[in-house]
Backbone as CSV, one residue per row, in Angstrom:
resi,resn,N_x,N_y,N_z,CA_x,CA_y,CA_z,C_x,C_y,C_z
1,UNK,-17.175,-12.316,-14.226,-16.698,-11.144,-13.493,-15.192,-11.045,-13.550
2,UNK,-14.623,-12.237,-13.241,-13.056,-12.450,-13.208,-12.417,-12.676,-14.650
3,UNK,-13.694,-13.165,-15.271,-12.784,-13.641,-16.790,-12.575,-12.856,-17.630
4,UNK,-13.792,-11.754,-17.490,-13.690,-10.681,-18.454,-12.489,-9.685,-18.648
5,UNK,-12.191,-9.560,-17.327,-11.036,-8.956,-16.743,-9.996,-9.377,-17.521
6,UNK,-9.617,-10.972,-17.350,-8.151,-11.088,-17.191,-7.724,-11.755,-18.219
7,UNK,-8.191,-11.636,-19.452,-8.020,-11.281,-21.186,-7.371,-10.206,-21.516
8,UNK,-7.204,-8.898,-20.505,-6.685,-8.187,-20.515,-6.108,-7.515,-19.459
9,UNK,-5.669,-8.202,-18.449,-5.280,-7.622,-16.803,-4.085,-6.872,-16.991
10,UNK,-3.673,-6.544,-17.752,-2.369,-5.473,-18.235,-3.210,-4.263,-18.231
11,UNK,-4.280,-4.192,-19.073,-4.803,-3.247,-19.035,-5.638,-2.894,-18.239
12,UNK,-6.688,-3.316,-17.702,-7.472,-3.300,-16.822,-6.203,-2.949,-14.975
13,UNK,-5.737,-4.059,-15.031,-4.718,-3.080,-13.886,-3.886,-2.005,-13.891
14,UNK,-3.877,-1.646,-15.294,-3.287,-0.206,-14.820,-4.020,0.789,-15.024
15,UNK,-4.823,0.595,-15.671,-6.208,1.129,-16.106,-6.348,1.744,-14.180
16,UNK,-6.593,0.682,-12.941,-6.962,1.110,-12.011,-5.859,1.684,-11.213
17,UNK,-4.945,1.022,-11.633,-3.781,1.575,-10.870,-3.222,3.172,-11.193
18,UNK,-4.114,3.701,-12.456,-3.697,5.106,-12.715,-4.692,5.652,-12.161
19,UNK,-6.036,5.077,-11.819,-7.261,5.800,-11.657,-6.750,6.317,-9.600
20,UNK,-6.223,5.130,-9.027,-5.956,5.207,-7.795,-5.028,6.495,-7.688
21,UNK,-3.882,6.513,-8.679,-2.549,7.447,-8.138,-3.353,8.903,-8.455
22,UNK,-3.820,8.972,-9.738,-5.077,10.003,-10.023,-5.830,10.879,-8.670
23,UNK,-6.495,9.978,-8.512,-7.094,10.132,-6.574,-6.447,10.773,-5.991
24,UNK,-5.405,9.913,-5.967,-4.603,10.500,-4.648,-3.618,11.643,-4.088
25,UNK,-3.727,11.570,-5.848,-2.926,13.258,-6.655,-3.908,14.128,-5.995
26,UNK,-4.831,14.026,-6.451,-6.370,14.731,-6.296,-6.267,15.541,-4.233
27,UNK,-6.101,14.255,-3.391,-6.920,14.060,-2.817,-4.944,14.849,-2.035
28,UNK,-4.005,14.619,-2.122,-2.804,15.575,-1.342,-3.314,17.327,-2.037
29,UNK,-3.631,17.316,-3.539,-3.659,18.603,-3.891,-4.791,19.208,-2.755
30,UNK,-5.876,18.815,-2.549,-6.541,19.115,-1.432,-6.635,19.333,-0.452
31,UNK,-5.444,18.539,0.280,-5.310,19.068,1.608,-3.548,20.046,1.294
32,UNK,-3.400,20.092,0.805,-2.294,21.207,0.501,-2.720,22.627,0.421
33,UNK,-4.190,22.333,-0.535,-4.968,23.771,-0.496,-5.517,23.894,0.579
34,UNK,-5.986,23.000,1.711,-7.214,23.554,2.714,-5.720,24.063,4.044
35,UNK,-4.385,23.292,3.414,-3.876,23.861,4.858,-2.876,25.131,4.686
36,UNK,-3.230,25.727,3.324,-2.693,26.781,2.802,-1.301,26.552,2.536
37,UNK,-1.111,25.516,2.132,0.895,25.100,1.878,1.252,25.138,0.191
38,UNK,1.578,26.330,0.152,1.992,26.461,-1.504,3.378,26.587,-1.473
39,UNK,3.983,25.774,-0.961,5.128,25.346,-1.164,5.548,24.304,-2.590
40,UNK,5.777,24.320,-3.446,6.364,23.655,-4.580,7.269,22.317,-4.099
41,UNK,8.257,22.480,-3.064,8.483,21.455,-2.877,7.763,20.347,-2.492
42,UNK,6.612,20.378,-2.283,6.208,19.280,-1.651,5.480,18.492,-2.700
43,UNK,5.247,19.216,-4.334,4.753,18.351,-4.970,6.392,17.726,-5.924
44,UNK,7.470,18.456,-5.027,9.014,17.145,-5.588,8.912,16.123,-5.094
45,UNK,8.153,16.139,-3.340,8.327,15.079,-2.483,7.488,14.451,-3.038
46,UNK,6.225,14.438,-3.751,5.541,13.889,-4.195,5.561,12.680,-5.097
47,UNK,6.441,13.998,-5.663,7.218,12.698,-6.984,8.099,12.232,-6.911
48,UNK,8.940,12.143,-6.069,9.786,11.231,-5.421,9.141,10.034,-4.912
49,UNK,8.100,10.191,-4.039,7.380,9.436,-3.143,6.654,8.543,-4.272
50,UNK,6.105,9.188,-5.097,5.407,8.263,-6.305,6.522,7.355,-7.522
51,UNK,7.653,7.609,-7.565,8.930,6.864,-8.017,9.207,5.750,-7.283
52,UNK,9.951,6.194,-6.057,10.231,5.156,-5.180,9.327,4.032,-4.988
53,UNK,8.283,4.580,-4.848,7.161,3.288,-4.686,6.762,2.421,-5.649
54,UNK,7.235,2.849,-7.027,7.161,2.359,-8.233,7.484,1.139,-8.642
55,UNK,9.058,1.899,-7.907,10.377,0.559,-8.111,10.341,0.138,-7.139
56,UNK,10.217,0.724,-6.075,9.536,-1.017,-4.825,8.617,-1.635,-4.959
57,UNK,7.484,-1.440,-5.434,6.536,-2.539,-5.407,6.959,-3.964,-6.447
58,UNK,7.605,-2.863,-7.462,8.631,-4.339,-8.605,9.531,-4.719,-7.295
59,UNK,10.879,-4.332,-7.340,11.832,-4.504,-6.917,12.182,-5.351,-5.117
60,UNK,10.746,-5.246,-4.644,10.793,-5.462,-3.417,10.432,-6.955,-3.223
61,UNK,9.714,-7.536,-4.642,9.241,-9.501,-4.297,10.827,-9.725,-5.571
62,UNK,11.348,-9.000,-6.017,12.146,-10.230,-6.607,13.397,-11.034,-6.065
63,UNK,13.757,-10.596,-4.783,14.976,-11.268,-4.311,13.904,-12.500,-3.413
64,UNK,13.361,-13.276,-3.896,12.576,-14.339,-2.826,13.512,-15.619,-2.043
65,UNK,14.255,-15.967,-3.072,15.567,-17.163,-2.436,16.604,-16.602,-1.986
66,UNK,17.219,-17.270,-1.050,18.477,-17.219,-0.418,19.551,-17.179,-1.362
67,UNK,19.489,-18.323,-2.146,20.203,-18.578,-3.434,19.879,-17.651,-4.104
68,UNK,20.948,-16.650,-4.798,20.883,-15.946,-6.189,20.467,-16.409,-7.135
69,UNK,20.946,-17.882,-7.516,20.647,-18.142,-8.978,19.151,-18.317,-8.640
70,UNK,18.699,-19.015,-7.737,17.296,-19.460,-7.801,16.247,-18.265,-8.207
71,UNK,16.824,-16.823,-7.664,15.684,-15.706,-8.373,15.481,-15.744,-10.186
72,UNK,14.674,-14.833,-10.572,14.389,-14.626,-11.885,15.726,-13.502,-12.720
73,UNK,16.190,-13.441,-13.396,17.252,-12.775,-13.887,16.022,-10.897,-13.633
74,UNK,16.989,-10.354,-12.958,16.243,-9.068,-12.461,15.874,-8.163,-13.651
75,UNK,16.576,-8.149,-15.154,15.629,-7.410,-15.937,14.230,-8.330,-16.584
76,UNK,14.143,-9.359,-16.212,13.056,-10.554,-16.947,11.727,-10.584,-15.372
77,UNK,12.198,-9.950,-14.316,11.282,-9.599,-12.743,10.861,-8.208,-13.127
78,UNK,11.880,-7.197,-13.667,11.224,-5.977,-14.266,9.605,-6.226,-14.552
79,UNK,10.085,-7.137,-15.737,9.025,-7.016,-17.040,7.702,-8.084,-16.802
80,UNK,7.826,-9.005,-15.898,7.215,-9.883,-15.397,6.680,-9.525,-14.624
81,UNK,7.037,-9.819,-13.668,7.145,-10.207,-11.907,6.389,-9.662,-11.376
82,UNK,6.229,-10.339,-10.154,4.825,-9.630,-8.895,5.206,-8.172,-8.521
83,UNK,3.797,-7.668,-8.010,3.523,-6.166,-7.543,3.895,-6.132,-5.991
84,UNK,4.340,-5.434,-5.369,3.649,-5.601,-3.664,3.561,-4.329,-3.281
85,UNK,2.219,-4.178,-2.588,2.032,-2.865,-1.863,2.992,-2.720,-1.249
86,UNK,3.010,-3.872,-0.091,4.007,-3.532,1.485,5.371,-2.928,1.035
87,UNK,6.187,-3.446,-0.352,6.846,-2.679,-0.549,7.089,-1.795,-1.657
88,UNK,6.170,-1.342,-2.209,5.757,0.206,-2.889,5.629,1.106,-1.280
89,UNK,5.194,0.577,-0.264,4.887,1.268,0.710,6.254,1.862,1.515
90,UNK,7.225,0.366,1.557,8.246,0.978,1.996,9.115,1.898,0.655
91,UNK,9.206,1.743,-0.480,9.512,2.681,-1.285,9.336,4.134,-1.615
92,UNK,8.068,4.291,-1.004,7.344,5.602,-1.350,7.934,6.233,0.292
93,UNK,7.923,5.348,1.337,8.906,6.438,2.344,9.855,6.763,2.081
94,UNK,10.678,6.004,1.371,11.957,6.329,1.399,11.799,7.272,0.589
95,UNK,11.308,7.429,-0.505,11.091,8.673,-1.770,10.838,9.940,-1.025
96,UNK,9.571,9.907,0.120,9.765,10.983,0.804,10.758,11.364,1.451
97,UNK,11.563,10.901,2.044,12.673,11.234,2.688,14.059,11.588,1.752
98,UNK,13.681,10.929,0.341,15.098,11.777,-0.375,14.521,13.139,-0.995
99,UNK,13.105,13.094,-1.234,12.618,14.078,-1.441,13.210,15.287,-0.550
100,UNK,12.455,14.880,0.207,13.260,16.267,1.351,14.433,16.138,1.489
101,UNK,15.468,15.323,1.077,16.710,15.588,0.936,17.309,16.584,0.365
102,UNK,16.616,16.534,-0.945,16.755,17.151,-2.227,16.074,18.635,-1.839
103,UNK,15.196,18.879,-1.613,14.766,19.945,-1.140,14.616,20.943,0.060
104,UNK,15.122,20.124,0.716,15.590,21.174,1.973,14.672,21.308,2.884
105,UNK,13.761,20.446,2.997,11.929,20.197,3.117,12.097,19.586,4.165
106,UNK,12.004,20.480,5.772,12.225,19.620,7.122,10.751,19.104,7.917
107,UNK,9.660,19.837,7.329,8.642,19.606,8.283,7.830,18.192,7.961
108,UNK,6.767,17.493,8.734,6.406,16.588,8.470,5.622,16.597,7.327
109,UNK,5.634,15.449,6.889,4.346,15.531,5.383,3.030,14.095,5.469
110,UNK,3.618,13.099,6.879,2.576,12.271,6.895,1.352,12.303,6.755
111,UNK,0.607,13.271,7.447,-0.726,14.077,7.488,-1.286,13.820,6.218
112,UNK,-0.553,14.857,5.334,-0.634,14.901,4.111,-1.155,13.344,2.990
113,UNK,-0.311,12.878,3.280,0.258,11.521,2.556,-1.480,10.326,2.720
114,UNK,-1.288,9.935,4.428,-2.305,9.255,4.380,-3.366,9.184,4.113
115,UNK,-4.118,10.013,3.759,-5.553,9.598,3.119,-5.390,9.429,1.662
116,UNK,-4.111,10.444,1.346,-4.499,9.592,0.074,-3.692,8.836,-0.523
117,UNK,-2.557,7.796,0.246,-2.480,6.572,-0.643,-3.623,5.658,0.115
118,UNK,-4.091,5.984,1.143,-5.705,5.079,1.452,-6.564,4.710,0.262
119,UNK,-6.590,6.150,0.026,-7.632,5.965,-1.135,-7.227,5.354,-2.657
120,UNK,-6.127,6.021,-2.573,-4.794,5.200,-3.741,-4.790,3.470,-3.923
121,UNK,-5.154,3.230,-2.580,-4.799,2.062,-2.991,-6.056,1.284,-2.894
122,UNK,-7.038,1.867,-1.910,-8.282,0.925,-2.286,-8.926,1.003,-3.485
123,UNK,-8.822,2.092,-4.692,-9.041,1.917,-5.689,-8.389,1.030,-6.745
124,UNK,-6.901,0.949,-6.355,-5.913,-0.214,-7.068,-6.222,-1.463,-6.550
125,UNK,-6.631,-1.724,-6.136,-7.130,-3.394,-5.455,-7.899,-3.445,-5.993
126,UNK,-8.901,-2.908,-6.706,-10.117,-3.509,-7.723,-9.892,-3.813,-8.818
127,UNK,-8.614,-3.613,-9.456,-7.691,-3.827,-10.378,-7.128,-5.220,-9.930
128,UNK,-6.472,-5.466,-9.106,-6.419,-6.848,-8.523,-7.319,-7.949,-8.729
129,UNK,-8.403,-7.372,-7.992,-9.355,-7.962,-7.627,-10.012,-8.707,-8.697
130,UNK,-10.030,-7.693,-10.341,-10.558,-8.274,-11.151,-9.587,-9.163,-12.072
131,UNK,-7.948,-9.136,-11.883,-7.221,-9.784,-13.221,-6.278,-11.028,-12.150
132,UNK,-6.031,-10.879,-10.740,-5.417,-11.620,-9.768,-5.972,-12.915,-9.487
133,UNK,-5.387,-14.057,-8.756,-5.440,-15.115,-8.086,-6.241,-14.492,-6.575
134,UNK,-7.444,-15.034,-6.728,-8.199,-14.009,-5.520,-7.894,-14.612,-3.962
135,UNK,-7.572,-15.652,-3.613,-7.051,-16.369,-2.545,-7.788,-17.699,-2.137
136,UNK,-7.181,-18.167,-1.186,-7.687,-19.372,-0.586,-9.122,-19.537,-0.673
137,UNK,-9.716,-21.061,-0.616,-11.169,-21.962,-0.495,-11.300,-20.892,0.547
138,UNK,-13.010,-20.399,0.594,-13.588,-20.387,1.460,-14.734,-20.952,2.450
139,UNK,-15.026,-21.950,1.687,-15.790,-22.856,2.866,-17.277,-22.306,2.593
140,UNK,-17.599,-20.757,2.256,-18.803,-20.039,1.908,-19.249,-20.196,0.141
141,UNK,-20.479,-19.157,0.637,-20.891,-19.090,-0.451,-20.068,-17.750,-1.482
142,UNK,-19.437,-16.655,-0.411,-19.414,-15.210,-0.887,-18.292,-15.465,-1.886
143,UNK,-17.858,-16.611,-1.927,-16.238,-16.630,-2.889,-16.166,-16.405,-4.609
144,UNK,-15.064,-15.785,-5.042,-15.097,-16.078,-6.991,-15.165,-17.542,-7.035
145,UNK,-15.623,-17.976,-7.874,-15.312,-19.100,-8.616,-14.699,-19.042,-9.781
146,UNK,-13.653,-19.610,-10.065,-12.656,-19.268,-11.375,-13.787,-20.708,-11.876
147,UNK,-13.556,-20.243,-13.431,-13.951,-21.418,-14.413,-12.228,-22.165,-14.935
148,UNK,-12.496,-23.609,-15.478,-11.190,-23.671,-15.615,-10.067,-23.634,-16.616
149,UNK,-10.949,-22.312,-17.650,-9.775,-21.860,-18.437,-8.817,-20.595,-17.477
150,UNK,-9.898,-19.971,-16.838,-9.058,-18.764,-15.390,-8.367,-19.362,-14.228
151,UNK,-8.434,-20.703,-13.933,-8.081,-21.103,-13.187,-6.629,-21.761,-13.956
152,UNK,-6.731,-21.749,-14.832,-5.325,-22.442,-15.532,-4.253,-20.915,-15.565
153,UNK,-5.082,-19.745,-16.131,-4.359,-19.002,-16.477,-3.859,-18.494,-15.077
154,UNK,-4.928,-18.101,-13.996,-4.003,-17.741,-12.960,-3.792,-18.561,-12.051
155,UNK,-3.702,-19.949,-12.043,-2.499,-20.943,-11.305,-3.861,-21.262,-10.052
156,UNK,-5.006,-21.075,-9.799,-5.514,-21.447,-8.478,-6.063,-22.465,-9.363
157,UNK,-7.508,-23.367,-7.962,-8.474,-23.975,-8.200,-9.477,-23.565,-8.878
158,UNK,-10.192,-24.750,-9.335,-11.521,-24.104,-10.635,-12.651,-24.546,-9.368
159,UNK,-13.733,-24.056,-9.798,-14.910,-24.755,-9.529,-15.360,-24.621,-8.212
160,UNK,-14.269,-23.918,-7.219,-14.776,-23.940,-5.374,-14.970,-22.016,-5.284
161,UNK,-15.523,-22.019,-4.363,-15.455,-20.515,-4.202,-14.004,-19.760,-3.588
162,UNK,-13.249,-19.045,-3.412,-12.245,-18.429,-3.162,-12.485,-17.135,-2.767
163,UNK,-11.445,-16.855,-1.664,-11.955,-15.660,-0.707,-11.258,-14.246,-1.604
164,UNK,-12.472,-13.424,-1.929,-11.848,-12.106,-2.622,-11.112,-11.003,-1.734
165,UNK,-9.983,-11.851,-1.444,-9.309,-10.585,-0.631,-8.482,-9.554,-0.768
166,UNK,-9.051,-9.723,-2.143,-8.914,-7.797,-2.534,-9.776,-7.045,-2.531
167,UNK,-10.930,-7.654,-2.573,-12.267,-6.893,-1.964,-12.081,-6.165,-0.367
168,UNK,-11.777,-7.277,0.084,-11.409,-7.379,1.573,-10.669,-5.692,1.578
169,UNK,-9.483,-5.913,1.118,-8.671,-4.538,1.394,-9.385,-3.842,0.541
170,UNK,-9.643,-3.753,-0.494,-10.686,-2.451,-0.949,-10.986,-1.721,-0.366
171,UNK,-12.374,-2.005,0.669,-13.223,-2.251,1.695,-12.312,-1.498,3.056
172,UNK,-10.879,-2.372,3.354,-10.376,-1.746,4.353,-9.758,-0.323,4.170
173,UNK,-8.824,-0.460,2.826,-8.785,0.910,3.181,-9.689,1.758,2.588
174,UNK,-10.845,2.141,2.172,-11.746,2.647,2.165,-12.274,3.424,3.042
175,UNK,-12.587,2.166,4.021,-12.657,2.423,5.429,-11.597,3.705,6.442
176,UNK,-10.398,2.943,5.954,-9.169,4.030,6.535,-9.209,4.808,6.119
177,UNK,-9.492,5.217,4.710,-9.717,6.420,3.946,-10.903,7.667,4.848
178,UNK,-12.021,6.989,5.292,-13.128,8.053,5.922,-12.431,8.398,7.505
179,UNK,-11.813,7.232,7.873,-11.360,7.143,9.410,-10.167,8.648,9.232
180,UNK,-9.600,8.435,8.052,-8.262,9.152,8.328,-8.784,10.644,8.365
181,UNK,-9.534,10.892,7.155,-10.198,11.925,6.976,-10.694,12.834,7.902
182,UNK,-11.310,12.001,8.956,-12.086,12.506,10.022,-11.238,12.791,11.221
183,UNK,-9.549,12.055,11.300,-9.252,12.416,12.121,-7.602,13.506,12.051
184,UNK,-8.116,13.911,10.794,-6.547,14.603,10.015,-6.275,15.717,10.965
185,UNK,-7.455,16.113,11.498,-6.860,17.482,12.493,-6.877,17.409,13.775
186,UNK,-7.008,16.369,14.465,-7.590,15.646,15.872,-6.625,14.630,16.141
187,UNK,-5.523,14.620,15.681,-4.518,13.854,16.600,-2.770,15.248,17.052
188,UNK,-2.360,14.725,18.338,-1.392,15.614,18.678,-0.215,16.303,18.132
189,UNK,0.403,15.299,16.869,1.808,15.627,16.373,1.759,14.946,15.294
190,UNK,2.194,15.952,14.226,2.541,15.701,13.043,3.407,14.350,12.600
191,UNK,2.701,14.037,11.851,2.978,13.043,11.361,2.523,11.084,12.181
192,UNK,1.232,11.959,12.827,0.852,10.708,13.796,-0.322,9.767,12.578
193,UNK,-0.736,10.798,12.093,-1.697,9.903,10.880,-1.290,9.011,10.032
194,UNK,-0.494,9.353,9.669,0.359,8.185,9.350,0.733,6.718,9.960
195,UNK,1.773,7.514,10.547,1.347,6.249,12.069,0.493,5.429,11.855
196,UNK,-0.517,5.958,12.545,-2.029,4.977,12.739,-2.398,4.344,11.498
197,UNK,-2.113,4.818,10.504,-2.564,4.123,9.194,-2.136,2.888,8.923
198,UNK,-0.641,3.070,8.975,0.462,1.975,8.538,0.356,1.106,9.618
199,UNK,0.432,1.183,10.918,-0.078,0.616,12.340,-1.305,-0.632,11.785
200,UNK,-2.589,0.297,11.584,-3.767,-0.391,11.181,-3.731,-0.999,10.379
201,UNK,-3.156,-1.141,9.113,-3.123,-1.456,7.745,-2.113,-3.037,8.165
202,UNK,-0.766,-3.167,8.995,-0.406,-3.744,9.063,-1.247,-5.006,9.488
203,UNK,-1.717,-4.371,10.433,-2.479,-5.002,11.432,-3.411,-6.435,10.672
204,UNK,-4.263,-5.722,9.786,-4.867,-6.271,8.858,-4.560,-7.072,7.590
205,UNK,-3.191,-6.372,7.494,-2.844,-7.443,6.430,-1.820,-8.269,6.764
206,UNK,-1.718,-8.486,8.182,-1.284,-9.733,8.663,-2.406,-11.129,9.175
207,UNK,-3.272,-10.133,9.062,-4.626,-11.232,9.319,-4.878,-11.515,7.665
208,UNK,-5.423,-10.611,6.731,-5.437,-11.701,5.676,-4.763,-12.524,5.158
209,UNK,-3.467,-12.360,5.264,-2.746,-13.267,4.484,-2.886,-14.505,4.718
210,UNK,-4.010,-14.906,5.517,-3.902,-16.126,5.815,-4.985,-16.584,5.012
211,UNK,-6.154,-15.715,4.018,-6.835,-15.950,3.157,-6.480,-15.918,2.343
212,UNK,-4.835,-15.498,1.624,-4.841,-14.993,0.142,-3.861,-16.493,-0.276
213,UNK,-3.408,-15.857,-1.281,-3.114,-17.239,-1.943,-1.385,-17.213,-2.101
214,UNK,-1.074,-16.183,-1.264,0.883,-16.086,-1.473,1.673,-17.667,-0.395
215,UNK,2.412,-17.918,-1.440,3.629,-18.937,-0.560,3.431,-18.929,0.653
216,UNK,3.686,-20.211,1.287,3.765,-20.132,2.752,4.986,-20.687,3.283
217,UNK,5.889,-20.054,3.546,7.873,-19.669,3.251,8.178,-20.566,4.584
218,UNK,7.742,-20.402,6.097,8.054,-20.701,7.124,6.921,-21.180,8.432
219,UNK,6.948,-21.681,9.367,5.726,-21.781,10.003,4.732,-21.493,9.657
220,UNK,4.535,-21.854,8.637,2.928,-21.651,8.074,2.503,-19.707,7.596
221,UNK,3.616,-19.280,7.626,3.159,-17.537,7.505,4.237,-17.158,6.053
222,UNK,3.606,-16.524,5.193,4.014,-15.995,4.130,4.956,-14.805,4.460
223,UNK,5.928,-14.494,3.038,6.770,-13.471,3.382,6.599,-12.249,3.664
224,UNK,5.347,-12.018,3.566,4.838,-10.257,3.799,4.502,-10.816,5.600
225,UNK,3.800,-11.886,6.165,3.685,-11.607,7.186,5.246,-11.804,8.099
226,UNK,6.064,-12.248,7.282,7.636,-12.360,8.170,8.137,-10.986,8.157
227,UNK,7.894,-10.462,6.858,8.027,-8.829,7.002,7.551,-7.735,7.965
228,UNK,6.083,-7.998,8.371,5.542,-7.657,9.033,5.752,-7.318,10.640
229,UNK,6.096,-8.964,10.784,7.103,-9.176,11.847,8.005,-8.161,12.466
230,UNK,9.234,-8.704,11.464,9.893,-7.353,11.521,10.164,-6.367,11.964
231,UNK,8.972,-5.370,11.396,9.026,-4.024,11.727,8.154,-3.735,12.673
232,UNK,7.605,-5.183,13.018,6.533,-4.919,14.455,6.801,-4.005,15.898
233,UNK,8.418,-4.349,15.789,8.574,-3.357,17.284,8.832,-2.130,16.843
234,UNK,9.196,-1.857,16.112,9.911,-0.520,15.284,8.314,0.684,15.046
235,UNK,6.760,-0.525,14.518,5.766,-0.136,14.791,4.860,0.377,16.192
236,UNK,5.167,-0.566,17.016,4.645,0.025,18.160,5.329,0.702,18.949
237,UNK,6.814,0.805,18.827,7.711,2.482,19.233,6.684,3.636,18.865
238,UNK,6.609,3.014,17.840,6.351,4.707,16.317,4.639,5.082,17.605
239,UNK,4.196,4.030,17.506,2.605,3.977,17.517,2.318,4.444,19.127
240,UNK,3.417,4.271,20.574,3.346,4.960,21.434,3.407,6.048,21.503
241,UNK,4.173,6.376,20.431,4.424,8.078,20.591,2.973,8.971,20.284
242,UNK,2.115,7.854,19.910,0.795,8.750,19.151,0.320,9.514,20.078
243,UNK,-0.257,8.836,21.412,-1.066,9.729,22.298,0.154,10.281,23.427
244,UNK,0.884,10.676,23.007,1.508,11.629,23.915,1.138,13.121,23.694
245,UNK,1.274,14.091,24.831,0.557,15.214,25.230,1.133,15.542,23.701
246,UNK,1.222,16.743,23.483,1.177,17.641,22.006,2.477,18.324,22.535
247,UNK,3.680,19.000,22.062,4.261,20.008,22.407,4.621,20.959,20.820
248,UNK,3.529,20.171,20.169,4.153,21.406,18.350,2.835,21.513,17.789
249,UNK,2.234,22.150,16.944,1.180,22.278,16.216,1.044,21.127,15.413
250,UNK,0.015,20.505,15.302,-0.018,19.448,14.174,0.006,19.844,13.276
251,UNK,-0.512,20.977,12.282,-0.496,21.443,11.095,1.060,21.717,10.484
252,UNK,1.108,20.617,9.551,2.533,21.316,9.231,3.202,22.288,8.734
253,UNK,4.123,23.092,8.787,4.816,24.465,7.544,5.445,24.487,6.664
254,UNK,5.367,25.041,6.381,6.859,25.344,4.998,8.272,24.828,5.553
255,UNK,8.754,25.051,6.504,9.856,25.240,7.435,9.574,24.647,8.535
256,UNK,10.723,23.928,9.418,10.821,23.771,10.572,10.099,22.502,10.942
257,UNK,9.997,22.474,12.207,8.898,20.668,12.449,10.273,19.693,12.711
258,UNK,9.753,18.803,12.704,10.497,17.506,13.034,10.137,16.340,11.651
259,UNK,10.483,15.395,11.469,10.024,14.259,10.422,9.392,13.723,10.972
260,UNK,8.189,12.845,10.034,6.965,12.158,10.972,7.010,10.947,9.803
């Protein structure tokens, strides 16, 4: 299942990783049409938002040491180096926000956004799932077992089962994907779906990381969950504001609104 894959995980991951952005192209053009917004700018913000996240998901694991020299020379991390959602995630905000720089584009676009890098990305995790280091022993039966020419090539154990926790997120945002869906017109203020996404998503992938197979940098918690950290209060600011009474239309406009 894993080996077939990762003879060719160049291809096979981008193979999914185009099938995901595909989607998700798909899945904003859709709610752009159902909320009648033929505004042009918003497919700049788009592509802004799909840039930025590009070069963050590179750009965001290669500074790992304190020490400079100790990183990888940054055009040889280009061409190499690890992926990370968490920061393609913070990349692709920021893209939205120069987006609307650039365009003059004041109203919220979260709404918009979340279901489909949900879906964006639980389809790119099966791409993972099949060419990646799948994570920690699990003690079960449900785990990959690398054989140990895959286990050489991607750096884990041979022969024990290992927890597929890219299945795991598959699965979750999948999940977030129907949740978001269902609640795109049923929360108070623009740009709260979002919110809740990134809220939830955090949530969860501070609990797996304790199955996957990344460095463990400090007290026992890897650098995405120190990241996590982080922006934890900055998250539950964002995340009080959700159920407050309404005072604007959730649907966003062409014009006007606040940023979400």
């Amino acid at each position: 299942m894993i080996g077939l894959a990762a003879a060719g995980d160049g291809v096979v991951h981008a193979a999914f990783l185009a099938l995901g952005i595909l989607a998700g192209c798909a899945v904003f053009a859709w709610e752009l049409r159902r909320r009648g917004l033929r505004d042009d700018r918003l497919w700049v913000i788009a592509g802004t938002c799909l840039a930025f996240g590009a070069v963050g998901s590179r750009l965001g694991t290669w500074w790992q040491f304190i020490d400079p020299a100790a990183n990888e020379p940054l055009a040889q991390w280009w061409m190499d180096g690890n992926r990370s959602v968490l920061a393609g995630l913070v990349g692709a905000w920021i893209g939205v926000h120069v987006g609307k720089l650039i365009t003059r584009y004041r109203s919220s676009t979260g709404d918009l956004f979340a279901p489909a890098v949900a879906l964006s990305i639980a389809i790119g995790r099966i791409g993972c799932l099949l060419t990646e280091l799948p994570g920690q022993p699990t003690g079960g039966q449900w785990g990959i077992v690398l054989t140990p020419e895959e286990a050489a090539l991607l750096g884990g154990p041979a022969g024990v089962g290992l927890h597929p926790t890219y299945l795991y997120e598959a699965l979750f945002q999948a999940g977030a994907f129907v949740v978001l869906w269902r609640l795109r017109d049923r929360l108070p203020h623009p740009g709260d779906l979002f919110v809740l996404y990134v809220a939830s998503y955090a949530v969860f992938r501070f609990a797996v990381e304790f199955a996957r197979a990344n460095d463990q940098v400090w007290l026992g918690l890897t650098r995405p969950q120190w990241f996590l950290l982080a922006v934890l209060p900055l998250l539950l600011w964002r995340l009080s504001r959700v159920w407050r009474p309404a005072s604007v239309s959730p649907t966003p406009t062409p014009s006007g609104g606040s940023d979400g």
